[in-house]
N, C-alpha and C positions, 0 to 999 in steps of 0.2 A: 495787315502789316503794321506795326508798332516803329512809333516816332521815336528814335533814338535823337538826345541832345549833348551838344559836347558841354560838360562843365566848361565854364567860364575860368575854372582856375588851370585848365587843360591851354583854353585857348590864351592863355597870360604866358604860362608857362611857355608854349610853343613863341610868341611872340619876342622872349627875353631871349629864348635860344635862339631867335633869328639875329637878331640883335647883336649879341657877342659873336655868331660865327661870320655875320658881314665883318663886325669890328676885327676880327683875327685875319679874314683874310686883307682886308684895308691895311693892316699895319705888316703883313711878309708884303706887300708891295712899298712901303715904306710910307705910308701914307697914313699919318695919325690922324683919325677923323674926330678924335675926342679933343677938345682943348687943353686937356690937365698935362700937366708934367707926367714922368712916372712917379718922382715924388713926391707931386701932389697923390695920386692914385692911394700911392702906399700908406700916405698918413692920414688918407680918410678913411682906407681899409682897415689899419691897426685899431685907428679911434674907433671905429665901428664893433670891432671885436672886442675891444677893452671896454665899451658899455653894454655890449650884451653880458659880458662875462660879469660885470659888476650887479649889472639888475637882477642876473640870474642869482646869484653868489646871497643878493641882499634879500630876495624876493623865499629865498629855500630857509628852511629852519635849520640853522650850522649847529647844534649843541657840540659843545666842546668839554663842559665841565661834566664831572660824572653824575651829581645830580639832574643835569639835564639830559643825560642820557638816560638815567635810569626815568625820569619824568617821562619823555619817549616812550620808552619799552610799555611804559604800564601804561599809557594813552594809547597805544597800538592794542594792549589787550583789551581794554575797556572797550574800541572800536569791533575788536571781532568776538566780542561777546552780544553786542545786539545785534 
């Protein structure tokens, strides 16, 4: 018989969904177990999405101009010729 092991990102993952679904049923009893506002929530929430979006945005290669696109196309062929 072979040891099956949970991934650790299995039991993380399980861990955060115990988490939000205790936090959800706490707050229909009315009972905020979080400290933050919901305004606080949402403006950590936004900030959080307006830096991934930014790192993602700066981290990706955006050619805009036509010579950078055309530079593109012909670095794409040069990659699938070796």
């Amino acid at each position: 018989m072979t040891k099956t092991k949970i991934s650790k990102e299995t039991i993380i993952r399980t861990i955060v969904l115990g988490i939000a679904l205790l936090n959800q049923i706490l707050t229909m009893f009315g009972i905020n177990p979080l400290p933050f506002s919901d305004e606080e929530v949402y403006t950590a929430g936004t900030t959080i999405v307006t830096a991934v979006a930014a790192i993602w945005a700066w981290w990706k290669n955006n050619s805009i101009t036509p010579a950078a696109i055309e530079a593109d196309q012909q670095l794409k062929q040069l990659k699938n010729n070796k």
